[in-house]
C-alpha positions as CSV (number, residue, x, y, z in Angstrom):
1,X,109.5,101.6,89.7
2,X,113.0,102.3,91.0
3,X,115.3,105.2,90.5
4,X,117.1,103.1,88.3
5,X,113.9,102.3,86.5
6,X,113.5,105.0,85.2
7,X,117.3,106.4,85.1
8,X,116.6,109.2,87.7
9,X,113.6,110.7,85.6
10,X,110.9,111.7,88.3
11,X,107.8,109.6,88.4
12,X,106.1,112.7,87.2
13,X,107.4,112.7,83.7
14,X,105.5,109.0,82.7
15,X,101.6,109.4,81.3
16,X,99.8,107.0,83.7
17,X,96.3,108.1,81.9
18,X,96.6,105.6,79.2
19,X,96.5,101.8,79.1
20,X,99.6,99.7,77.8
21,X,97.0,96.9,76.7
22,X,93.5,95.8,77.5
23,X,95.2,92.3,78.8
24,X,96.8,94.7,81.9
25,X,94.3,97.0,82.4
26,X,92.0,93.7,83.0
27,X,95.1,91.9,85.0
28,X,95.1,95.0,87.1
29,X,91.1,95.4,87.7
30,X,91.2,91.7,88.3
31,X,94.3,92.2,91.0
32,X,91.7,95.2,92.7
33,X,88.6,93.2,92.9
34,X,91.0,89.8,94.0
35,X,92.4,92.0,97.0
36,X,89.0,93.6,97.8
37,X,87.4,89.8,98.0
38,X,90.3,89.1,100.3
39,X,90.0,92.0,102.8
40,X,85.7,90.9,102.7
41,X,86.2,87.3,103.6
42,X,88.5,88.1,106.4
43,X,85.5,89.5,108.7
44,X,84.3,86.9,111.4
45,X,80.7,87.4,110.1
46,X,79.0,88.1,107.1
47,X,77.3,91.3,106.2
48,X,73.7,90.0,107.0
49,X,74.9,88.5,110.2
50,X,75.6,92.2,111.4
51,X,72.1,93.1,110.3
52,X,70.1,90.2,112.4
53,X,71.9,91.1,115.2
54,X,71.3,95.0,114.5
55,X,67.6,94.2,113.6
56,X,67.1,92.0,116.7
57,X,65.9,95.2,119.2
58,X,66.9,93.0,122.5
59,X,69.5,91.5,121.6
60,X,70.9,94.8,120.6
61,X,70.1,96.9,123.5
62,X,72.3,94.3,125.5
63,X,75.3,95.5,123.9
64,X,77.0,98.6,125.1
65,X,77.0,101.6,123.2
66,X,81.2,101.2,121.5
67,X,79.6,97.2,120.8
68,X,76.9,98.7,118.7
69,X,78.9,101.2,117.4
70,X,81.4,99.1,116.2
71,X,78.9,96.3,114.9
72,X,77.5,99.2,112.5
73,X,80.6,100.2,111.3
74,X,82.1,96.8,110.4
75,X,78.5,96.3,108.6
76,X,79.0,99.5,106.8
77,X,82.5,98.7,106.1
78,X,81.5,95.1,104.4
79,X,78.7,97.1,102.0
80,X,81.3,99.6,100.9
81,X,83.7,96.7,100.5
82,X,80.9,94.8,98.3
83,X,80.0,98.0,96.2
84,X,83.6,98.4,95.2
85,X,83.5,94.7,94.0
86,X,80.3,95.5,92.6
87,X,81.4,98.6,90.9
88,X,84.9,97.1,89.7
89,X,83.4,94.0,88.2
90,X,81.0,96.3,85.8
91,X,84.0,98.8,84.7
92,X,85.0,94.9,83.4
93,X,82.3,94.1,81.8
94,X,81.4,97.4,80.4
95,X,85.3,98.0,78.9
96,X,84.9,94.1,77.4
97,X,87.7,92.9,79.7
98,X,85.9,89.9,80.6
99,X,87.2,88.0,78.2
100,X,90.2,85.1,78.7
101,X,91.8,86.1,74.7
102,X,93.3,89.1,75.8
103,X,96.9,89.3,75.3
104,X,99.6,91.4,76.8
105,X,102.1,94.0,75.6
106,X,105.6,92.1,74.4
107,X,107.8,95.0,74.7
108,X,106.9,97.4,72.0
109,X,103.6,96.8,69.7
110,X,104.9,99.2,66.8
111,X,101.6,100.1,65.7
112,X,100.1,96.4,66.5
113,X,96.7,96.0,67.6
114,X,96.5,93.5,70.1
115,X,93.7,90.9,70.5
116,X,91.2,92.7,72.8
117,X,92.5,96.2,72.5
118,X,90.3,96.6,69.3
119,X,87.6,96.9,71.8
120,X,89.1,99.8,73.7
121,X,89.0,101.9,70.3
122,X,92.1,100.4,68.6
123,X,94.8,102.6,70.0
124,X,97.9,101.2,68.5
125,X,100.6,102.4,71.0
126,X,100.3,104.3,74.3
127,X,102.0,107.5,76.0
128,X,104.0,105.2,78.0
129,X,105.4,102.8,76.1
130,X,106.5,105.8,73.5
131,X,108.4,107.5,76.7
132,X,109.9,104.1,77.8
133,X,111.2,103.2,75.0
134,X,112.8,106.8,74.3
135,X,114.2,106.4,77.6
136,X,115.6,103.2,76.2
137,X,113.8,101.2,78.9
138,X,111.2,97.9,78.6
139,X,108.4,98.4,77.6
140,X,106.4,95.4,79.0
141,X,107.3,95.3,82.9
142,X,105.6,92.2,84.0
């Protein structure tokens, strides 16, 4: 958001706790797990390629010690990389955003429950879109 965004209000002011809709809560999980897989496939070598080469004693002790070093870090690196995936993709599936009939916010619901958001407890409207539209701002950014 720009200053103009959100006519010179500080950033502080907005409720970022609470979802606009389940269809961009999933579009913004999705974004997360999309940008992780990206980051992943851009190693040389997969994560059980650094683990043959770590397992393989000779072939190891040939290395020096900052070539070791740094061939246990990337490994470590790709496992926390797939755990965040991992751990992503379940907060998905747990929450029910899995599914492809999940609509986004069009400006203002006015008490509408939207397809999907049933499953997140049927909250009708959220902080933020009652302070943007106070503010006399849109309530749907996309």
């Amino acid at each position: 958001m720009t200053p103009e965004d959100t006519r010179e209000r500080p950033l502080g002011d907005f409720d970022y706790s609470r979802t606009i809709s389940a269809a961009n809560e999933a579009a913004a999980l999705s974004s997360v797990v999309d940008a992780v897989k990206r980051q992943l496939s851009k190693y040389p070598t997969t994560e059980e390629d650094d683990a043959t080469i770590i397992k393989d004693k000779g072939l190891f002790r040939l290395l020096n010690y900052k070539q070791r070093m740094a061939i246990r870090h990337r490994r470590n690196e790709k496992r926390l990389l797939k755990r965040t995936i991992a751990a992503l993709e379940k907060q998905i599936r747990r929450k029910g955003l899995d599914t492809e009939d999940l609509q986004r916010a069009g400006g203002s619901t006015l008490g509408e429950v939207l397809p999907g958001d049933e499953k997140l407890g049927g909250k009708q409207r959220t902080a933020l879109e009652d302070r943007l539209e106070k503010m006399g701002l849109p309530v749907d950014l996309r």
